[in-house]
ZABA-839819 format. One record per atom (N, C-alpha, C, O, CB): z, x, y. Coordinates in steps of 0.2 Angstrom, whole numbers, plus 5000, padded with zeros to 4 digits. Each point is the difference from the previous one (the first is absolute). Glycine has a CB too. Layout:
BEGIN
ZXY...
END
This chain:
BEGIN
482148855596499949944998499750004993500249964995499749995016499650104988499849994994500650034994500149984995498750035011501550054996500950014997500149954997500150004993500450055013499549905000500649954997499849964993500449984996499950015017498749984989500049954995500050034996500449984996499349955007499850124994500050064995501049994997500249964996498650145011501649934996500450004997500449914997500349984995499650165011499949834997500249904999499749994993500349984995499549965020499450084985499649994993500250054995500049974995499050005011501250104993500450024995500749974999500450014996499050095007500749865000500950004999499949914995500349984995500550125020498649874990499749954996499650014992500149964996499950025017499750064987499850024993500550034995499949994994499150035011501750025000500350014994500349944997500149994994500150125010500049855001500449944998499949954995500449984996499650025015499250004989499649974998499950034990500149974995499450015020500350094986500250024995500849994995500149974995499050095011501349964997500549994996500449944999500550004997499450105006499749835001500149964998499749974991500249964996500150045019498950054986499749984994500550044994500149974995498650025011501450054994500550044996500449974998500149994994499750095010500649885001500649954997499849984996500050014994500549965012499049974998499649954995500050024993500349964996499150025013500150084988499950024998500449994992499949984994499550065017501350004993500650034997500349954996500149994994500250095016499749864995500249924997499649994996500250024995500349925013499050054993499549984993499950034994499849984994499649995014500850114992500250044996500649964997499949964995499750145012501049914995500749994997500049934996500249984995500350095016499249904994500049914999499649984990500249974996499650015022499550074983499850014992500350054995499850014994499249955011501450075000500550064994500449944996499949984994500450145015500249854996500549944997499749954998500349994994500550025014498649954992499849964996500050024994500349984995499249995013499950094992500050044993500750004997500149964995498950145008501349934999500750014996500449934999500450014996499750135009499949814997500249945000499749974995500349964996499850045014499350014990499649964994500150014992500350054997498849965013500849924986500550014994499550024994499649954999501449965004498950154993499650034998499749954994500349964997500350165008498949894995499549964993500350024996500350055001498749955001501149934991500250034994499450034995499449985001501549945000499250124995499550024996500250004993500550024997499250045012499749924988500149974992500350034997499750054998499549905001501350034998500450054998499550034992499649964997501749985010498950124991499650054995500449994994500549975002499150125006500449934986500449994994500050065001499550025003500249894991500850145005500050104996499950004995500449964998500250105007499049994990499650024997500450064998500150045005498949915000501450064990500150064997499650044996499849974996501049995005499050124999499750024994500550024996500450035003498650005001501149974991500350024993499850034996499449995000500949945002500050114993499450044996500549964992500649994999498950185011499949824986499849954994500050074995499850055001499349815006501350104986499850024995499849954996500549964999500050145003498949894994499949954996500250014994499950054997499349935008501249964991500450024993499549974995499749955000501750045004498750064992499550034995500249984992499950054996499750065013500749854988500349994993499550054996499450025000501149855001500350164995499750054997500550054992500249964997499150055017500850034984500550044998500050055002499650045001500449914993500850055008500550055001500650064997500549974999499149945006500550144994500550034997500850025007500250055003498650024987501349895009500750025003500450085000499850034995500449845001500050165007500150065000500850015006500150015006498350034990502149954998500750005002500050085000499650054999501049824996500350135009499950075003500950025000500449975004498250015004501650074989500750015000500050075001499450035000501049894993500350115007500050075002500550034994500549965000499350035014500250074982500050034993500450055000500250025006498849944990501250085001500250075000499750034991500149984994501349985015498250084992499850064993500450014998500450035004498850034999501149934989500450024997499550024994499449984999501649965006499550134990499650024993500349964995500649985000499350155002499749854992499949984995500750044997500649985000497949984999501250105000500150064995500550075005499850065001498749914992502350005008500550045003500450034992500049984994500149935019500150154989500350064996500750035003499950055003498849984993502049955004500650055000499950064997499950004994500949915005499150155004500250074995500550025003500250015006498750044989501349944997501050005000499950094995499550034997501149785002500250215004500150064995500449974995500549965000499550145009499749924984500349964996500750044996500449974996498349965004501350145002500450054998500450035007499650005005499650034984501349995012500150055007500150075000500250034996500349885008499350125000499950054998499550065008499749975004500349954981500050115015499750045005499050024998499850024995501850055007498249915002499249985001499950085000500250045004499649835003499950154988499750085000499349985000499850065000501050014993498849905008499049975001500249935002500349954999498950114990500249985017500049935004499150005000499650055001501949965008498249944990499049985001499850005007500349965005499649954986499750135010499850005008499749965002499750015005500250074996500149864996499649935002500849975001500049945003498650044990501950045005500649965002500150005005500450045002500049964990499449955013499950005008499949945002499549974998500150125002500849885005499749945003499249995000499550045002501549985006498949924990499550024999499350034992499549984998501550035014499250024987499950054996499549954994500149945002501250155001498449914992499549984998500250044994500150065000499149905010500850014983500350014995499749984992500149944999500750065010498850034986499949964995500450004995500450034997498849975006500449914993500549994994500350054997499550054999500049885000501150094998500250074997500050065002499950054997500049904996500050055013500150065003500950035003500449965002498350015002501450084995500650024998500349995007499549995004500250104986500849915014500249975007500650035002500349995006499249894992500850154996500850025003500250054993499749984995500749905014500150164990500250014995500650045001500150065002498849934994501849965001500750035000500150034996499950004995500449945009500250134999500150054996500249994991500549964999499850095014499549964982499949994995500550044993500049994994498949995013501550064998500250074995500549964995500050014994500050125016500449834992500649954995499549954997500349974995500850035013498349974993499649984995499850024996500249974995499550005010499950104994499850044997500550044994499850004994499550015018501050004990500750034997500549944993500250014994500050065023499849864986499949934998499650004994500249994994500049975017499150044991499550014996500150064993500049984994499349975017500950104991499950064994500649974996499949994995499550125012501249894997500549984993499849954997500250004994500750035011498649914996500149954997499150014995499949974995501349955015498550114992499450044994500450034994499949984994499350075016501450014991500550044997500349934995499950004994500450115016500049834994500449964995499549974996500249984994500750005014498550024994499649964995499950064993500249994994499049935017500650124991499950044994500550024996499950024995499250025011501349954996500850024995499949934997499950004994501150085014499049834996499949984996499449994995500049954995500850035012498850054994499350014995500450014995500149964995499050095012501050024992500250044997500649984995500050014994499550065015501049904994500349954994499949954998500349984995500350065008499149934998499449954997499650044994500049984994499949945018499850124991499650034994500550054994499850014994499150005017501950014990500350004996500149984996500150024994500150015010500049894999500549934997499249974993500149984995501049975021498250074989499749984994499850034994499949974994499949995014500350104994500250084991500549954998499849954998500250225005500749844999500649974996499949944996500350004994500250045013498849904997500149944996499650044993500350014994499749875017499550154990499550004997500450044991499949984994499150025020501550054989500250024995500749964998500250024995499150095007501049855000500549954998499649974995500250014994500549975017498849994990499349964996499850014994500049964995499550035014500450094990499950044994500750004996500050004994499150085011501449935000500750024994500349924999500550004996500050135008499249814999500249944996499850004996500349974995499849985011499150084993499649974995500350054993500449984995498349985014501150104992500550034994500749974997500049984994499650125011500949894999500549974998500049954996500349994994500050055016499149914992499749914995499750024994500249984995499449955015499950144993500150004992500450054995499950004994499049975009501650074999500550044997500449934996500150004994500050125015500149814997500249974996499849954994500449974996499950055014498849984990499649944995500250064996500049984994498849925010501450174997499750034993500850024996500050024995498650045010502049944999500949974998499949934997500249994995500650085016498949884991500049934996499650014993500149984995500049945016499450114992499749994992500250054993499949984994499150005015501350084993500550044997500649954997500150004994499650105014500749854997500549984996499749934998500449964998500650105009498349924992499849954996499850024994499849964996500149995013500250134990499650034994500950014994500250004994498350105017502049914995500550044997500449914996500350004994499850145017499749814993500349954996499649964995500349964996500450055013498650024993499649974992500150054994499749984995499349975012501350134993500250024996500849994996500250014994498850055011501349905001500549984997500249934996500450004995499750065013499549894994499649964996499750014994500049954996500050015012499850104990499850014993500650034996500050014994498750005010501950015001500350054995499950055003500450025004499549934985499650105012499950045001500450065006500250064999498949864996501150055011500450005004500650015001500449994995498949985005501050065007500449994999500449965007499850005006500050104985500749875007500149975008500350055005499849985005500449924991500250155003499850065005499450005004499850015006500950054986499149945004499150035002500049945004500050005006499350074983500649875009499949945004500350025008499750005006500549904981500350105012500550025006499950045005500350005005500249984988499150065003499950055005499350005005499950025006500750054985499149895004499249975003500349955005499850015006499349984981501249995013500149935004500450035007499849985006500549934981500250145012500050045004499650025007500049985006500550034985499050045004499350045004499849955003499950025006499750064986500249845006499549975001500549975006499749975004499450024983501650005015500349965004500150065007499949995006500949914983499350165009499750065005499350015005499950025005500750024985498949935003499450015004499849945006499650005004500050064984500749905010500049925003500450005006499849965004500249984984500650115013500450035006499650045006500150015006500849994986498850035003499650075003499349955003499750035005500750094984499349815009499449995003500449955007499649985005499350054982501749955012500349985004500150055005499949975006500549964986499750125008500250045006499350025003500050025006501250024989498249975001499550015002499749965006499750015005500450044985500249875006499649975006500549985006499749985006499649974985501350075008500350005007499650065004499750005006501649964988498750095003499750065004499249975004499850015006500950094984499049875004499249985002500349945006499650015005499550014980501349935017500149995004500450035006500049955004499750004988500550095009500350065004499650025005500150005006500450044984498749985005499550045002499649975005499750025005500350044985500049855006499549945003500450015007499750025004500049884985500950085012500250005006500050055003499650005005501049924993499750155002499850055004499249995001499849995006501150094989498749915001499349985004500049975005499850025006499949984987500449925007500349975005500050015008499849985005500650004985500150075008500450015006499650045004499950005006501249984988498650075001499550075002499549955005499950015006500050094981499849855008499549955006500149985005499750015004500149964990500950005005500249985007500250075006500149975005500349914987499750185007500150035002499550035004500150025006500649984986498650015004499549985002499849985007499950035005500249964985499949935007499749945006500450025007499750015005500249864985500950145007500449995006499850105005500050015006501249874985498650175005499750095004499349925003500149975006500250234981499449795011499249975002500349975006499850035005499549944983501049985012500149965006500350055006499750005005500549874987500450175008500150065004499450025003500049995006500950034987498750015004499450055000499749955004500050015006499950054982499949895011499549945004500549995006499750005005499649924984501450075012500349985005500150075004500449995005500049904990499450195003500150045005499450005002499950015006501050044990498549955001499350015004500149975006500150035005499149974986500849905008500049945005500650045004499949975006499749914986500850155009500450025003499550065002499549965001501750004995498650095004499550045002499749975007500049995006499850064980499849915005499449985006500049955006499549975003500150054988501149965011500049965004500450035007500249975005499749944985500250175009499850055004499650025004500050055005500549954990498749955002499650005005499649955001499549984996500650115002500049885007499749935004499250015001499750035005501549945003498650014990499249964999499749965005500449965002499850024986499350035013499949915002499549974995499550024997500750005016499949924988500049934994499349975005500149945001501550034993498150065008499449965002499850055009500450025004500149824989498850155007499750035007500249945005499949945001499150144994501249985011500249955003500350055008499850055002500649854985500050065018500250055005500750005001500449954998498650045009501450074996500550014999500249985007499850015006500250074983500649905008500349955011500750004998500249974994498749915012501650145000500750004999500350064998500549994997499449905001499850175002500350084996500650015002500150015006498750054994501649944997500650035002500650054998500650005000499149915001499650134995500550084995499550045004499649995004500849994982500050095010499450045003500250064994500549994997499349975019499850124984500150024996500850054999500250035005498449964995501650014996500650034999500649955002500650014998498750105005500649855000500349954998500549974993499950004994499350005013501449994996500349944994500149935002500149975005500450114990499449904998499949934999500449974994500050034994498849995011501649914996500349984994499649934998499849965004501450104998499049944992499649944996500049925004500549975002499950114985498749935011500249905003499850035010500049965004501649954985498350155011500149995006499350005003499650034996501650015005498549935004499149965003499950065005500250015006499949834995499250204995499750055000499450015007499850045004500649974982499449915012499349995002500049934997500449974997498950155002499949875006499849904997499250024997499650005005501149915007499250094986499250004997499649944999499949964995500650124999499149915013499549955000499250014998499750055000501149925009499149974989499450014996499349975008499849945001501050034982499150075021499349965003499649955000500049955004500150134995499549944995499749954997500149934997499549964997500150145003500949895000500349924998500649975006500650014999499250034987499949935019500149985006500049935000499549984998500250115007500749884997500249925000500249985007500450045004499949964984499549955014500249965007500549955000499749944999499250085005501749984996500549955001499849975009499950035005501150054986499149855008500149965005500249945001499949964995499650105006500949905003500349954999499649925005500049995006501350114992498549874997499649945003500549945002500650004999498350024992500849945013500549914999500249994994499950044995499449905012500950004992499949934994499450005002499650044998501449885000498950035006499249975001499350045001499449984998501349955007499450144998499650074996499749984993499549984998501450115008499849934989500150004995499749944997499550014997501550065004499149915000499949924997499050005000499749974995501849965012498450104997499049995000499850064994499450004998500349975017500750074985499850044995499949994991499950034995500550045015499949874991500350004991499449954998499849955003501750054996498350024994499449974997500249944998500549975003499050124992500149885000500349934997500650004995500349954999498650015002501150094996500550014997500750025001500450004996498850015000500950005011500550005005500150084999500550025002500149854998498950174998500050064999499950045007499849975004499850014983500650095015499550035003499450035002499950064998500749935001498849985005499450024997499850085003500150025006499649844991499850164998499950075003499650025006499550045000500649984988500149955017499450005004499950075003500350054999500049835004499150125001499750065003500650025006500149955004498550024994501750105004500249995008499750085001499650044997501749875004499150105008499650085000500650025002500449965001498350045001501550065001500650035002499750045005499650054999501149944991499650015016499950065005500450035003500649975001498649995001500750104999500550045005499850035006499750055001500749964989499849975015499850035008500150064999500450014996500049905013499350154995500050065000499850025006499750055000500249954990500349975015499850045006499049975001499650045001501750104996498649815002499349995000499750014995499549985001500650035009499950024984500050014994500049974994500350034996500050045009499649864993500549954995499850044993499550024999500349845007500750154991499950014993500049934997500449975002500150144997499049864996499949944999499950014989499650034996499749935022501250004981499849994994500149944996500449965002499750135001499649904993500049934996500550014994500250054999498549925003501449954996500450014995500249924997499749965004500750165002499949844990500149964997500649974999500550044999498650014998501149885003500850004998500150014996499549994996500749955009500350074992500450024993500349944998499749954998500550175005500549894999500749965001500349975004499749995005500550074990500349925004500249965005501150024998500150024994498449865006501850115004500950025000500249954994499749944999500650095015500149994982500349974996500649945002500249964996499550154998500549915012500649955005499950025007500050065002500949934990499149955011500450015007500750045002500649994997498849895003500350185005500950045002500249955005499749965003500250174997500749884999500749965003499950025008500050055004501049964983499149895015499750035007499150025003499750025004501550044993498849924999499250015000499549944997500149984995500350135004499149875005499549955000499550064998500050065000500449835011498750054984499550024999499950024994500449994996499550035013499550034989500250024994499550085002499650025004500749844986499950195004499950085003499550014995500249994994501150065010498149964997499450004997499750075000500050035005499949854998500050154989499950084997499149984999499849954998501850104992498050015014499449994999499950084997500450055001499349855008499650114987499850064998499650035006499849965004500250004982499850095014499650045005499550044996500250054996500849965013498349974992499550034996499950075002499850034996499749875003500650135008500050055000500550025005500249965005498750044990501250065004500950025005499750075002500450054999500749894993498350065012500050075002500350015007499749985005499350034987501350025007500250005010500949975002500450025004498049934998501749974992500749995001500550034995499950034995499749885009500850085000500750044998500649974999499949945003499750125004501049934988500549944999500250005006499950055004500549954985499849935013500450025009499449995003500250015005500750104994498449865001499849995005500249915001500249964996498850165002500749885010500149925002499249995002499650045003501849965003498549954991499349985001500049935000500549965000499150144996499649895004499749905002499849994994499750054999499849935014500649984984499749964995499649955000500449955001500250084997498949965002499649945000499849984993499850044996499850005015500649884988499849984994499549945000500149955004501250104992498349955001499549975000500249924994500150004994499250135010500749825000500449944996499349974998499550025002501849965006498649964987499749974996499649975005500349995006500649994985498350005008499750015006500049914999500249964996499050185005500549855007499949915001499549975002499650035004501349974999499249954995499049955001500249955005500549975001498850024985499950015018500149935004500550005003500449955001499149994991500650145013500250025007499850055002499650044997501149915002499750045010499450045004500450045003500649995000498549935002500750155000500350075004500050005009499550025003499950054986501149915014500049985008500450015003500649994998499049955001500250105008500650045002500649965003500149955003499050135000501649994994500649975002499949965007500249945001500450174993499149925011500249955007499749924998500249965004499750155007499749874985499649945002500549954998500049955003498850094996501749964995500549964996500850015005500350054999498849984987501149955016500949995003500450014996500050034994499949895012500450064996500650004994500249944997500350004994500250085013499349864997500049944994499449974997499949944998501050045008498750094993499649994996499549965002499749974995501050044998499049995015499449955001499650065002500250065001500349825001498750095000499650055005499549945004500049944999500150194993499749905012499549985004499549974998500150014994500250065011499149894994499449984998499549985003500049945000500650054994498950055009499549975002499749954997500050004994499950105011499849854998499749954997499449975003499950025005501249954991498450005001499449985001500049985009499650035003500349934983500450005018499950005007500550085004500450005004499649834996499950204998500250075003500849985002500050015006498750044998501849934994500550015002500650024993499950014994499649895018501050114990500550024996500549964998500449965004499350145000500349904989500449964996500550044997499950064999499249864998501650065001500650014997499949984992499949954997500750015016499550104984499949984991500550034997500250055001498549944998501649964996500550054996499750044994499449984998501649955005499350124995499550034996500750034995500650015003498150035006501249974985500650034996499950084999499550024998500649854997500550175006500050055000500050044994500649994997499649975012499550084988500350024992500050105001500350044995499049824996500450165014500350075000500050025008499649975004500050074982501150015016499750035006500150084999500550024999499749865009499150174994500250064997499850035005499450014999500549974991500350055015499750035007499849985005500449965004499550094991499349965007499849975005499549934998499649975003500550165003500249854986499449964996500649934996500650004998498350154999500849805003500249974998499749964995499449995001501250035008499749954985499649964996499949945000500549984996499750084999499549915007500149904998499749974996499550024997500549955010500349984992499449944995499649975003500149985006500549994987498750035003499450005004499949934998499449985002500150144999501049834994499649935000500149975006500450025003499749964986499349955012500049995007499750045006499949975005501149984990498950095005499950045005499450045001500050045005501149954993498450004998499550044997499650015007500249965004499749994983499750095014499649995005500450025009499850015005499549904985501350085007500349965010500150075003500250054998500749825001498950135008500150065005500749985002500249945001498650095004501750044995500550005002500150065005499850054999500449904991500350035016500150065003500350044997500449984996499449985011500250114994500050054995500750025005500550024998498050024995501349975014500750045003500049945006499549985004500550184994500849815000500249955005500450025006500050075001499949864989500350055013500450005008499949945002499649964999500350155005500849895001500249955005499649955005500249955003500550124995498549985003499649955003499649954997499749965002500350135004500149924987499649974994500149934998500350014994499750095001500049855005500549954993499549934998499450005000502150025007498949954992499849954997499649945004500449995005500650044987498449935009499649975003499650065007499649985005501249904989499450165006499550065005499349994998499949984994501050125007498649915003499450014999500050084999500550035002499149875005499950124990500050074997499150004996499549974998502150024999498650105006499050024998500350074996500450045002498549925010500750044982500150064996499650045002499449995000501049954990499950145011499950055003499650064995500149994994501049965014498650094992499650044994499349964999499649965003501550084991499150004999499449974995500149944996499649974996500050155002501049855003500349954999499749925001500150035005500650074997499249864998499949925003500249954997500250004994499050025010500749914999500249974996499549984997499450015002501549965002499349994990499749994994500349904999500549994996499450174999499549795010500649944997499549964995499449985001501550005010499650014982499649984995499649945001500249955003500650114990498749945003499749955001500149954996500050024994499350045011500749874995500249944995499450024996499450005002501349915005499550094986499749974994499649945000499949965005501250094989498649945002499849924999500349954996499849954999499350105003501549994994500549944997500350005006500349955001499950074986500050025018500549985005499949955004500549995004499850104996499149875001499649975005500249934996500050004994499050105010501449835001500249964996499449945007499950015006501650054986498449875002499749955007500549965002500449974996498550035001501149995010500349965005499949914999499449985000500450135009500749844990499849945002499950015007500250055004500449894987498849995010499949995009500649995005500050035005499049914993501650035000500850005000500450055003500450005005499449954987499950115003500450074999499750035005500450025005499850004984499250005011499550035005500349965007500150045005498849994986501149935009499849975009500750005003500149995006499049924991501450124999500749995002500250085001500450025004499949844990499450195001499850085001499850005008500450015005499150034980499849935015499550005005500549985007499950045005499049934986501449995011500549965004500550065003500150025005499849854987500550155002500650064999499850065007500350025005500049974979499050015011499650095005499749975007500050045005499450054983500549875013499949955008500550015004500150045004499349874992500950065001500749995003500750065002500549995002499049914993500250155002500350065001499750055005499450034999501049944990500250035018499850055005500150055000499650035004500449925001500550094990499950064999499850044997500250065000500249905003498950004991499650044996499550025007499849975005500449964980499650125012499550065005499249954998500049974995500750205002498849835008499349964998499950034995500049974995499450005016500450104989499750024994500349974993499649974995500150155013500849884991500449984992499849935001499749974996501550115002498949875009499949954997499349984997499949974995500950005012498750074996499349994996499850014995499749964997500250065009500450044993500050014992500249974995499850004995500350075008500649895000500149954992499949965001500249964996500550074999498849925012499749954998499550004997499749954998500850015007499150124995499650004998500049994992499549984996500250075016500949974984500050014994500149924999499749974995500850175004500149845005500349934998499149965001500149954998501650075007498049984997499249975000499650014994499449985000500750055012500250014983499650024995500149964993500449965000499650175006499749874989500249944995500650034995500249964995498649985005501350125001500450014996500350085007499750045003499649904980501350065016500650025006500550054997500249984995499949895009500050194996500450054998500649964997500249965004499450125005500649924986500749994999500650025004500449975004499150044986500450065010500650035007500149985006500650005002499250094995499649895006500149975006500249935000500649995003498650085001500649904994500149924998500850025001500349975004498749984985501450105005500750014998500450015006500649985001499050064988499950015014500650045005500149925007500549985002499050214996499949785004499949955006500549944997500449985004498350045000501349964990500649964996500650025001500549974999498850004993500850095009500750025000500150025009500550015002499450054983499749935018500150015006500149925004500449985004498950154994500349824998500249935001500749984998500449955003498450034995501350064998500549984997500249954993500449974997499650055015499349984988499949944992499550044996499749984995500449895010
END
């Protein structure tokens, strides 16, 4: 019996138990589904807060520093041409790609022996004509003497037959004798006749001796220059590039031996815009000599040099926009014609703008603006250079204002925003000309506007009634609440 109830009271306790368990289970479940039934509190909603990183624009002056790409050309290029043809017996051991050369240093030399040979006959022809010239001048010289004898052989036949017909006039005479005088004296008068044909004879054989002369001289001078142009020089220090003989060689006239560059006189050709162009010309519509620099990549290495503009192209090529701008190179140590390099030219500098990075400006020219309640404003700003990671603006209007410096898609216009760094804002404070007074009118109907508006934040409304409470009221605020009224 006791079995039994013992076991009746377990089976009773278990009963008992797992009915609390149900229970339990339901009251469980039953505040599960409530919970999750129930419709969640709203919570006030938060404004977001961007940080942004600010740069403040700083009016100031600027040098703009445009940027083109050039090729090194020489001032000072040289054809050596063979100006004779002929087989190259000397050749200069600097004649070499290459090769480094000075003014008048001897560079090649074509075989000479028909020069040379040229030369001697025409030395020979000179001196023969020497030599008859110097005859022709004995001949004049004694032609000269037997005129003069002859003139007077004749005064002294006239004066005889002037003697023979004053003795005939007295009688004394005879006309034979007359006759005979008259004779002698028309003889001697033939005789200074022929002399002077001869004394002209001798004048021209002179002549000719001279001219015989000039014409051996000029031979003589045109076999040297034939000589000497058997041997090619060079006409200035410089380097030799393009060698295309070699010794023992032949070569015919006119034909391109070598190029002879001069190093040290290096110029930079490059091709700007119009509108490039156009910033570089003074007031005189001239080009002005501005500063630039020239570099050349080298494997991490820049060779970097300065230099100045020169010129400018005489015409646009066909097919072709801009203009092809020749600068000087102060120094050329290191370039070569044929190099490709950067130019950087330094343009006319500018006032009363500011330096800001490419990302803060768009493309239609506006940027970001933090302003006195920390939020961001939309400003246009005018653009006047963009040169890498940097850009130039005009700073009127704008003095003082933080700008975001690197914008993105999370950013825009009316966002709340906190400037990130060493950065902050900065909101100007009204002047005391800016401070204007309110009729009781103005004020009470300001005062009414900010009441009556539920979506200004408590704190702001405090603030401007506290201002709008004062006897003289910001101008700005006054301006911006009138414009938000609408009047």
């Amino acid at each position: 019996m006791n079995f039994l109830r013992r076991s009746l009271v377990g089976l009773f306790l278990l009963s008992v138990t797992l009915g609390l368990l149900a229970l339990a289970g339901a009251s469980f479940w039953g505040a599960v589904e409530e919970r999750m039934n129930r419709e969640a509190g709203e919570r006030p909603a938060r404004e977001r807060v961007a940080g942004v990183n600010v740069v403040a624009i700083e009016p100031g002056r600027a040098v703009p520093v445009m940027t083109a790409f050039g090729e090194v050309r020489s001032e000072r290029t040289l054809d050596i041409r063979a100006t004779v043809g002929g087989r190259i017996v000397e050749l200069s051991e600097a004649f070499t790609e290459g090769g480094a050369v000075e003014a008048g240093e001897i560079l090649a030399r074509i075989d000479p022996t028909t020069a040379e040979a040229a030369l001697e006959n025409a030395r020979t022809d000179l001196a023969e004509a020497e030599a008859e010239l110097a005859d022709a001048e004995r001949a004049l010289v004694l032609a000269r003497d037997d005129q003069a004898a002859a003139e007077r052989q004749a005064e002294l036949r006239v004066q005889a037959l002037a003697r023979q017909e004053s003795l005939r006039d007295r009688g004394v005479g005879s006309a034979a004798a007359v006759e005979e005088a008259q004779l002698a004296a028309a003889s001697a008068e033939q005789s200074v006749l022929s002399k002077r044909q001869a004394m002209a004879s001798a004048q021209s054989r002179l002549d000719v001796g001279r001219n015989g002369v000039s014409r051996a001289r000029i031979a003589l001078s045109n076999a040297e220059r034939d000589l000497a142009d058997h041997e090619i020089r060079a006409s200035f220090s410089g380097t030799l590039a393009d060698v295309a003989v070699v010794e023992g060689g032949l070569v015919t006239p006119n034909e391109l031996m070598a190029s002879l560059i001069d190093p040290d006189a290096l110029e930079v050709s490059f091709r700007l815009s119009t509108a490039q162009y156009a910033r570089l010309l003074g007031d005189d519509g001239r080009l002005i000599p501005a500063g630039m620099k020239v570099r050349l990549d080298v494997s991490g290495l820049d060779l970097v040099s300065e230099g100045q503009l020169d010129r400018v192209s005489g015409a646009v090529g066909e097919g072709q926009t801009g203009r092809v701008i020749y600068a000087d190179l102060t120094t050329s140590a290191g370039f070569r014609p044929g190099d490709f390099v950067t130019v950087s030219i330094e343009e006319p500098a500018l006032e009363g703008v500011a330096v800001v990075p490419a990302t803060a400006v768009d493309a239609a020219g506006t940027m970001l603006v933090l302003n006195a309640e920390e939020r961001l404003e939309l400003a246009q700003v005018e653009v006047l250079r963009r040169q890498g990671d940097e850009v130039i603006i005009r700073a009127e209007g704008h003095e003082g204002a933080l700008i975001v410096s690197e914008r993105s898609p999370l950013v825009g216009p009316g966002i709340r925003a906190r400037a990130l760094g060493n950065a902050a804002p900065r909101p100007a404070e009204p002047a005391p000309e800016e401070l204007v007074e309110l009729s009781p009118e103005r004020r009470a109907r300001l005062i009414a506007f900010i009441e009556g508006n539920n979506r200004m934040p408590a704190d702001a409304k405090e603030r401007m009634l506290a201002q709008l409470a004062q006897d003289r009221v910001p101008a700005e605020t006054v301006e911006r609440l009138e414009s938000r009224m609408g009047g």
